[in-house]
LOFIKE-375870 format. One record per residue (C-alpha): residue in one letter; x, y, z. Coordinates in steps of 0.05 Angstrom, whole numbers, padded with zeros to 5 digits, always signed. Layout:
LOFIKE-375870
AXYZ
...
***
This chain:
LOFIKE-375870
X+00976+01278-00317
X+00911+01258-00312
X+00850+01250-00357
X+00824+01315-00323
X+00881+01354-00348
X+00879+01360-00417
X+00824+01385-00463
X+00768+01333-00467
X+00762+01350-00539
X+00839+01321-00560
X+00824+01264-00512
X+00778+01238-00547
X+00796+01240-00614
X+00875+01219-00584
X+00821+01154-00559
X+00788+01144-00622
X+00853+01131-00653
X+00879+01080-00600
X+00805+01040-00603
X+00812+01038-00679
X+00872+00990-00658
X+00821+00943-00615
X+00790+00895-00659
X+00732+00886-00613
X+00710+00962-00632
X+00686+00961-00700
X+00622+00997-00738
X+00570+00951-00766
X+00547+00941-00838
X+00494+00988-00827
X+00525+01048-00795
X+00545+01086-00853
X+00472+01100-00868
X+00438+01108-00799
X+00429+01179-00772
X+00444+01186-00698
X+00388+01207-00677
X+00310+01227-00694
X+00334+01300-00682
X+00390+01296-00747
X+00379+01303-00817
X+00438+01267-00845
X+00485+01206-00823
X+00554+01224-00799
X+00597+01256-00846
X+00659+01226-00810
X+00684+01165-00831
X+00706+01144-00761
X+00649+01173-00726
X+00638+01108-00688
X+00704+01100-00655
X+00694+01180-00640
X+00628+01162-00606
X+00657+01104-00578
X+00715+01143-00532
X+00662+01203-00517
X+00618+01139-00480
X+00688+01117-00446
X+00709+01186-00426
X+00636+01197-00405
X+00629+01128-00355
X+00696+01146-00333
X+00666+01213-00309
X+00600+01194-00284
X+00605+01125-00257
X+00552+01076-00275
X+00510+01102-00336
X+00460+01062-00380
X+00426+01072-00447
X+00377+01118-00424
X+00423+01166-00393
X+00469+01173-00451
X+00411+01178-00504
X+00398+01239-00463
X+00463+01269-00469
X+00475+01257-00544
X+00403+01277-00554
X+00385+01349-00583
X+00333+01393-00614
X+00303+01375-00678
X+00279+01434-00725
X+00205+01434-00745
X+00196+01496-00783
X+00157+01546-00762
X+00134+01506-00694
X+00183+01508-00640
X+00236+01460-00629
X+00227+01401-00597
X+00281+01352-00550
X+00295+01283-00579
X+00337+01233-00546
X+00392+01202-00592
X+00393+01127-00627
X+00393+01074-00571
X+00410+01018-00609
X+00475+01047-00631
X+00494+01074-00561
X+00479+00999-00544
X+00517+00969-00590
X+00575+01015-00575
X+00568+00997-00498
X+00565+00920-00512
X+00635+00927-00559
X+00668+00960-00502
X+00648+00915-00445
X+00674+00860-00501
X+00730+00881-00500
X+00746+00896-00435
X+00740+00972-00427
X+00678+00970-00381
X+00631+00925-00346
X+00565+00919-00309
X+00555+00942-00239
X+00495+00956-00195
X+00510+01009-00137
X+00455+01014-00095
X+00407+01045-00138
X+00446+01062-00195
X+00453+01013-00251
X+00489+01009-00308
X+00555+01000-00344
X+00627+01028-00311
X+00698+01040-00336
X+00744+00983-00319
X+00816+00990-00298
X+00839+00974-00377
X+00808+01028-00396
X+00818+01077-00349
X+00897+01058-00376
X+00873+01078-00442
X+00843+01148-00424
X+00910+01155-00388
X+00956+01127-00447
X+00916+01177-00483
X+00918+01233-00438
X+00993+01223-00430
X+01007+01219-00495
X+00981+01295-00510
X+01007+01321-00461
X+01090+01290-00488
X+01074+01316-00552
X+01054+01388-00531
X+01107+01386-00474
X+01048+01423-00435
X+00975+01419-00435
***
């Protein structure tokens, strides 16, 4: 089965708990206080929200080939609520999308490419195991997808 197969929801959390196991992956000091994003009100309530946000960013390069900062502040971005005034786009925390990036290409799980035009970081063959070993492993538990 492949990663395609099987709800993208269960993958990643099924991922989140195999990068909790890479030692590489870990949450700074700071990230139990920071809000995601200008558009939130409130940090995280989950307590593993970084190795969460961490497998959505490898499912997502695994999906979309090369993508930088700027492209995934975009997708985690949202509407922020002003009261009476209409909402407004924000794009998400870069420096945590950043970090997150940096841990994975540390250890291993994606690297730096330039294709043509498109720059950015890409899923390496390790973890594109992962997403499999993931994928896999939901689909032996549940017999079927």
């Amino acid at each position: 089965m492949s990663i395609n197969d099987v709800s993208k929801t269960k993958l990643i959390e099924k991922t989140a708990e195999e990068l909790k196991n890479v030692k590489e992956i870990s949450p700074p000091e700071w990230a139990q206080f920071v809000k995601t994003g200008r558009h939130r009100e409130r940090p995280p309530m989950r307590d593993d929200w970084w190795h969460v946000r961490a497998a959505a960013i490898l499912n997502k390069m695994a999906h979309f080939g090369p993508v930088g900062v700027s492209k995934l502040r975009t997708k985690y971005g949202g509407m922020k609520r002003r009261g009476h005034k209409p909402g407004h786009f924000y794009k998400s925390s870069g420096n945590i999308i950043r970090k997150i990036l940096q841990q994975l290409e540390k250890a291993g799980l994606a690297k730096k490419v330039d294709k043509g035009v498109r720059k950015g970081r890409t899923i390496t063959p390790k973890g594109l195991s992962l997403l499999g070993k993931s994928s896999s492993a939901l689909t032996n538990k549940n017999g079927n997808v």
